[in-house]
C-alpha positions in Angstrom: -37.0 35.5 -11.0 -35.1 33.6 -13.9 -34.4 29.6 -13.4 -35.3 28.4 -10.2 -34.0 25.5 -8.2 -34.7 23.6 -4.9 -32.2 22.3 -2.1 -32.6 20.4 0.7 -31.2 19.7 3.6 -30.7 17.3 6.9 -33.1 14.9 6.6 -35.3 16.7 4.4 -36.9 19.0 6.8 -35.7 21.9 5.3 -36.2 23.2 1.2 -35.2 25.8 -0.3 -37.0 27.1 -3.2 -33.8 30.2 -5.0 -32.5 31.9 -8.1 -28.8 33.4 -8.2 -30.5 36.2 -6.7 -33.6 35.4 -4.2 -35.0 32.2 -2.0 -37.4 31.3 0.4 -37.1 28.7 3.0 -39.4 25.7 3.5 -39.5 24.7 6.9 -36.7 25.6 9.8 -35.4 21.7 10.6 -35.3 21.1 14.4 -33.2 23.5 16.0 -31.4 26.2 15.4 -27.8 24.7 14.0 -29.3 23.6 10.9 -31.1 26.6 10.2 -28.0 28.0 10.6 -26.3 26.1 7.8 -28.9 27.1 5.7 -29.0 31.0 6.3 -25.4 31.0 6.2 -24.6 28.8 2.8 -27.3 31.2 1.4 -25.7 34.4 2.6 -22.2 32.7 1.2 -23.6 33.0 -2.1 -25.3 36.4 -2.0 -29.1 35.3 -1.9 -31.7 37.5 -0.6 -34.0 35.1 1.8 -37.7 36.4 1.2 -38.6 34.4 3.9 -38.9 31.3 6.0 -42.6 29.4 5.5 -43.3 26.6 8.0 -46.0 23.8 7.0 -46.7 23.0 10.4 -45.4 23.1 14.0 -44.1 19.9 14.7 -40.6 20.5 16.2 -38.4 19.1 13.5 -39.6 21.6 11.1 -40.5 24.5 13.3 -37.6 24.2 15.6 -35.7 26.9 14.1 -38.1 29.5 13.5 -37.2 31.3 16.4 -33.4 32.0 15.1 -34.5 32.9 11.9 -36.6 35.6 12.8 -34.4 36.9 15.3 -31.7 37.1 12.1 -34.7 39.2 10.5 -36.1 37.0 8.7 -40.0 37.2 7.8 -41.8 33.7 9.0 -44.8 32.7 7.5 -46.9 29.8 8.7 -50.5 28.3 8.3 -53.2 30.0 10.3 -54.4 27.0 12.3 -50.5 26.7 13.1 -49.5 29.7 13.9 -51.1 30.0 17.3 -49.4 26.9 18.5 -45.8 28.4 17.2 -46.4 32.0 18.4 -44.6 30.8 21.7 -41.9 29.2 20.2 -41.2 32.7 17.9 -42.2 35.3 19.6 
């Protein structure tokens, strides 16, 4: 995956983890304008997302979930969590 780098953005509720050629998302932010910023910044520069992983389903870092995987992207999240955002996402 060659030299990797992290980015962050708002106020730290969303990471990204990328190459020049691949990333994954940490966390979704609160609602679905700054996952937004983040999908499209990414597809500005020709990145591949892998996916969006959520650490847990508090709305400021789950919020956007549900716009991300209606733009096809996969979203992963912790089993115990997962239940509680299935609503929010599917």
């Amino acid at each position: 995956m060659g030299e990797i780098y992290y980015e962050l953005f708002g106020r730290v509720t969303i990471c990204i983890f990328r190459n020049s050629e691949e990333a994954v998302i940490i966390d979704s932010g609160i609602d679905e304008n700054q996952i937004r910023k983040v999908i499209n910044h990414l597809k500005e520069d020709r990145v591949i997302i892998k996916g969006l992983y959520l650490t847990h389903s508090h709305a400021d870092h789950s919020g956007g979930a549900f716009f991300a995987k209606e733009r096809g992207i996969r979203v992963f999240a912790p089993e115990g969590e997962a239940a509680l955002l299935e609503s929010q996402i599917y």
